[in-house]
N, C-alpha and C positions, 0 to 999 in steps of 0.2 A: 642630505639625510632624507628629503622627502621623496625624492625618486625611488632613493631605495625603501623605503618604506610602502610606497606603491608596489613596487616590483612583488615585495614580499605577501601584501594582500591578493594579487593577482597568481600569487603562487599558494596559496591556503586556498583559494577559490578552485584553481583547476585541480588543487589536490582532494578536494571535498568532492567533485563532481564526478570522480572515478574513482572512489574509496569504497561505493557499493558493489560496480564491476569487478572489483579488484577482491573483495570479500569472498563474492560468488564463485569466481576458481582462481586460482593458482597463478600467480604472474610469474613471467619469469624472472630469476632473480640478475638485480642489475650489474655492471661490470664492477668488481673490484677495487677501491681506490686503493693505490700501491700506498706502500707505506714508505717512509721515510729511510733510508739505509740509515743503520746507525742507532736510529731513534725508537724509542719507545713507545708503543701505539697507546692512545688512551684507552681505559675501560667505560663503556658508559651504559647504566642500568636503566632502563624507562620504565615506567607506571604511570596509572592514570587513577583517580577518584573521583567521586560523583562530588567530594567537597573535602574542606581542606583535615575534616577530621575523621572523612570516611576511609573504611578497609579499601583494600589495592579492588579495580573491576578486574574480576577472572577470566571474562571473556569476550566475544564480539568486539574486539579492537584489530583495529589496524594499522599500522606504523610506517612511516615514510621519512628520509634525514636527505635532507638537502644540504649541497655546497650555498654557501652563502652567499660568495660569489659567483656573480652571476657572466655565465659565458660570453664570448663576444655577440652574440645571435639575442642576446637577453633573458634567455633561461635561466634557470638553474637546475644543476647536474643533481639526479638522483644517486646515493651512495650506497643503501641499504632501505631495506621494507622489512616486514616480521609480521605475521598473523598471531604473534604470540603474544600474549597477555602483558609479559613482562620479560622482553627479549633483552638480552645482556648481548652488544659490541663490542668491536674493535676498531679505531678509525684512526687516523693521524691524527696529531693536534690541527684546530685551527676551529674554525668559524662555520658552525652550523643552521640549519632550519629543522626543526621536529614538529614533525604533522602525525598529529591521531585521528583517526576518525572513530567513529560509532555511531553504525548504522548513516543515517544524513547530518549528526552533527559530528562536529567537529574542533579543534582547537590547535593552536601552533606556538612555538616556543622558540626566542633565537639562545645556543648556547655557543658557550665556548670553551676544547676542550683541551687540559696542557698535557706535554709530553710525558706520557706514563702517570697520568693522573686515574683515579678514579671518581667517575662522577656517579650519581645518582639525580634521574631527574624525575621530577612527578608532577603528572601535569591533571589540574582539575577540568572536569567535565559540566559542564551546566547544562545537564540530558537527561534524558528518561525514555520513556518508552507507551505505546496505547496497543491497545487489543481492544478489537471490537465482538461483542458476542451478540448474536443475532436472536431472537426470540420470537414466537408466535403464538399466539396465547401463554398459557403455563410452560412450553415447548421449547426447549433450547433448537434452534437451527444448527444444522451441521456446515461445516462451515466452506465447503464449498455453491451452497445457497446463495452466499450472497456477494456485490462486487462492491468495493468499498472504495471511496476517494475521500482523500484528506486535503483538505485547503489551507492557507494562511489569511485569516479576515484582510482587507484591504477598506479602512473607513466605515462606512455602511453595509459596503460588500462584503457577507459571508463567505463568500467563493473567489477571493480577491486573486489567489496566486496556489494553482495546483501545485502540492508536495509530493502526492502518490495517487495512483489509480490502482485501478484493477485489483487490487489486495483482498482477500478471501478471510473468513469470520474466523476468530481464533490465532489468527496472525499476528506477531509483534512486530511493529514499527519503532525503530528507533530516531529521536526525534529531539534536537534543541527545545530548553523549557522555555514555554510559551503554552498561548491557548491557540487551540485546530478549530476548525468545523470539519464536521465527520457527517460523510451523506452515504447513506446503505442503501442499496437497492438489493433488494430480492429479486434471486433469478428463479427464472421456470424451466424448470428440466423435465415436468411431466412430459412424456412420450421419445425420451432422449433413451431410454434402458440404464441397466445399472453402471455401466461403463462407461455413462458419457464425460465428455470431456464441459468442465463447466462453463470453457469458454464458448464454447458452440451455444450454448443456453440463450435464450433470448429475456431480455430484460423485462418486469413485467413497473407495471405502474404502482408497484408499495415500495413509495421511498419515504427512509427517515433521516432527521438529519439531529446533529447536535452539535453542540461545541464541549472541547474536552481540555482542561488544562496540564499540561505535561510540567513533572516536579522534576527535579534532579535525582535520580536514583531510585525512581519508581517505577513500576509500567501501572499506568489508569487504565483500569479496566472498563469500559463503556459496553451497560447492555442497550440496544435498542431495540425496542419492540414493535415489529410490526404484523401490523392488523389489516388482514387478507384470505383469501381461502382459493381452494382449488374449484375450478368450476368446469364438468363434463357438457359442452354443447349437444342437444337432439334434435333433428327433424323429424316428427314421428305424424304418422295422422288418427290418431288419436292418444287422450293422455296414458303411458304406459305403455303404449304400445312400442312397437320395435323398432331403432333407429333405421332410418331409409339413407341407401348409401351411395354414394358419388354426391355430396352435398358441399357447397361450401358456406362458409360463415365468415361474415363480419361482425366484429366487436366495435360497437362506438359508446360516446359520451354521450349524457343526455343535451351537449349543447352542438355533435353532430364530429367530435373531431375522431379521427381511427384510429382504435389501438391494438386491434389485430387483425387477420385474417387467416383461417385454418381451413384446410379441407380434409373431409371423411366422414363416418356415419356418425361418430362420436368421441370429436377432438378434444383434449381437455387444457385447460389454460391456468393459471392463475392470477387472479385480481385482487384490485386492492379495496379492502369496506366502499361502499356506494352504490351509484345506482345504475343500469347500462340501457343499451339497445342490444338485441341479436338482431341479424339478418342474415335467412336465410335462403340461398338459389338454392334449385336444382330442376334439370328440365324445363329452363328460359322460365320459370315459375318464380316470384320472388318471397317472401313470409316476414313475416317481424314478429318480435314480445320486446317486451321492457320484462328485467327481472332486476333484484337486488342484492347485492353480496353482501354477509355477516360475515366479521372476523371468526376464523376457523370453524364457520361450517362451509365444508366440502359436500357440493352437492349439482346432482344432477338437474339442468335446466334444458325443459323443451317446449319447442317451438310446433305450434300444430299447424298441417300444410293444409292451412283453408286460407282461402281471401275473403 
């Protein structure tokens, strides 16, 4: 009994790890199990719910029925899948596995089904769902602004066990109830044009983070706000005057460490609330200023070419 009880965890584990890929397009559909001559195929109806007295989930499921027995190699033979909500079979009688996914959680059911019976099964979900919404001051972020990673705590550790990366603001994540940590980073796309691709963006230093607990049948909506501003670099020689061009610039911390480097007459970046260094070459000449960023003011900072 305990073998097979591993076998069956080991088969909900590799069924949950390719329930996303499998969501994202079209598998193909697996071979046929013949039916019995003679005999009568069962019918068997699946659903799912967020609990045991909630309405059927309409959507975002994914369905997987395993042979129960398991082949000589230690598998078990897939028989049927469905992206449908609530997919109505046909199978021979005998001894099942029913794996649902949704989104990364998931849940499995052993059934058994008799000849020309009709089953119904319904299987509950302990899931929900998070969205993050990015803000900047009063300002809702658009939501490919920002790159989101969701973690599972581990003891002390916030960041104990990555669930998702790269995920963009306004996005649903489907997710086993539990509490996340949720870290946003805002990205910088000034000078990318209107078609850029967000992943080319370079990350900038306004990160926020939280923890968010996911209910069963809910999606948590998490705003976080961050507080930062757009900042245009100038070399100029004197104030207001006109950027001077082939220049480059370093961005540092006031304790010396780098957090960017641009070159042109007037690169523009975004930073997070604090305090910086500029420095600026051009013509083996070198310049400095310390300036300060406020959340959401955008503004021009320059560097005068005196020593």
């Amino acid at each position: 009994m305990f073998p097979r009880f591993l076998a069956l965890l080991f088969l909900v584990f590799a069924a949950m790890t390719g329930a996303v890929q499998a969501q994202q397009r079209p598998a193909p559909a697996p071979p046929a199990l013949p039916l019995i001559p003679g005999e009568a195929p069962a019918q068997l109806r699946l659903s799912a719910t967020f609990g045991a007295d909630q309405a059927e989930i309409s959507n975002g499921l994914y369905w997987r029925v395993f042979l129960e027995r398991a082949e000589p190699n230690g598998t078990h033979r897939l028989v049927a899948e469905s992206d449908l909500a609530a997919p109505s079979l046909q199978l021979p009688s005998g001894n099942y596995v029913v794996h649902v996914a949704y989104g990364l959680a998931g849940a499995a059911k052993r059934i058994a089904l008799e000849v020309g019976g009709r089953t119904n099964e319904r299987i509950v979900l302990n899931a929900g769902g998070i969205r993050v919404v990015g803000s900047l001051g009063d300002a809702e972020l658009q939501g490919n602004r920002l790159s989101i990673s969701v973690f599972v705590p581990d003891g002390n550790n916030p960041e104990g066990k990555l669930v998702a990366r790269n995920l963009r603001g306004n996005e649903t994540l489907r997710l086993p109830e539990g509490t996340y940590h949720i870290v946003s980073t805002y990205l910088d796309m000034t000078g990318l044009g209107s078609s850029a691709n967000a992943a080319d963006a370079p990350l900038t230093n306004s990160v926020v983070s939280a923890d968010v607990k996911v209910v069963p049948g809910k999606v948590t909506i998490a705003t976080l706000r961050h507080r930062a501003a757009q900042i245009t670099l100038k070399l100029v020689n004197s104030p207001g005057a006109e950027a001077l061009a082939n220049t480059s610039f370093t961005i540092l911390t006031p304790g010396g460490d780098v957090l960017r480097e641009l070159i042109g007459a007037f690169p523009a970046l975004v930073l997070a609330e604090g305090e910086y260094v500029a420095i600026a070459r051009r013509d083996g000449r070198t310049f400095q200023s310390t300036f300060r960023v406020e959340a959401g003011g955008d503004r021009d900072v320059e560097i005068l070419a005196r020593n």
